[in-house]
C-alpha positions, 0 to 999 in steps of 0.5 A: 517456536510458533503458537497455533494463534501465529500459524493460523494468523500467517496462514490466514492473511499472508497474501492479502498482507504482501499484497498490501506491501507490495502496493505501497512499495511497488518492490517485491523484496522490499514488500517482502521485509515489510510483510515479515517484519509485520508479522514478526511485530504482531507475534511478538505484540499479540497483547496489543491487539484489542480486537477492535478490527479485524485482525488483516486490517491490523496487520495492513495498519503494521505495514503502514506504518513500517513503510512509512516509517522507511519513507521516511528514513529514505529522505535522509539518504541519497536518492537511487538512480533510475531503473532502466527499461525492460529489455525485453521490450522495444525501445518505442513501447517501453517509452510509451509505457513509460510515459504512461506510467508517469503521467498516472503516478504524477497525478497519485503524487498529486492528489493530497491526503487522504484520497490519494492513499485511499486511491491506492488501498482500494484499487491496489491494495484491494482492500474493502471500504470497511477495512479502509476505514478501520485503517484510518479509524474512519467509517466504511462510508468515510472511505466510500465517500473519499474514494470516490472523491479520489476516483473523481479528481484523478480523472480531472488529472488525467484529462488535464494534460 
């Protein structure tokens, strides 16, 4: 049976949280178990929270780690085959799209940690600087300063064919 604390927190931050899985994952259902299983641990860990951040910030630190840990597990197994392209698109502008697509993941892939995951907080994730830094026990100005400093070398990527 749910406590007050638990609605309120779930009502509160459900979507920032999905919408944090959902950039990490880039899959509805899986961001979808990750937001769950996030909200299960800190109902069932509500001792663990020492109020230190803001209680979104605790629950994004959550997903992380539960889909870091997934990741992490998944290069174990055997890859997955593509997905195939949209059919609801022309055959030119799915390639086209496709390609697009790519060339932007293949330069995230590229920049190292941390700035490619705090590219991805900020611009996917819409986190806050302050929020992006709490996750990664750094400062607010830590995070502006590494942000830009993705946002820079991601041009310098995509310039560079």
């Amino acid at each position: 049976m749910a406590d007050e604390w638990s609605e309120k927190l779930y009502e509160a931050h459900y979507m920032r949280v999905f919408s944090f899985a959902m950039t990490l994952s880039g899959n509805r259902t899986e961001a979808e178990e990750l937001t769950q299983e996030a909200f299960f641990r800190a109902f069932s860990r509500r001792k663990d929270f020492r109020g230190e951040s803001d209680e979104v910030t605790w629950l994004c630190a959550i997903v992380k780690n539960l889909f870091t840990d997934e990741k992490r597990r998944e290069t174990r197994r055997a890859p997955m085959p593509e997905e195939l392209p949209d059919p609801t698109k022309g055959l030119e502008q799915a390639a086209v799209d496709r390609d697009a697509s790519f060339r932007i993941h293949k330069a995230l892939h590229a920049l190292e940690e941390p700035y490619r995951e705090v590219f991805e907080l900020r611009i996917f994730g819409e986190l806050s600087f302050q929020e992006i830094g709490a996750i990664f026990g750094k400062t607010e100005n830590w995070a502006r300063v590494t942000y830009h400093r993705a946002k820079l070398r991601l041009q310098e990527r995509m310039c560079v064919k």
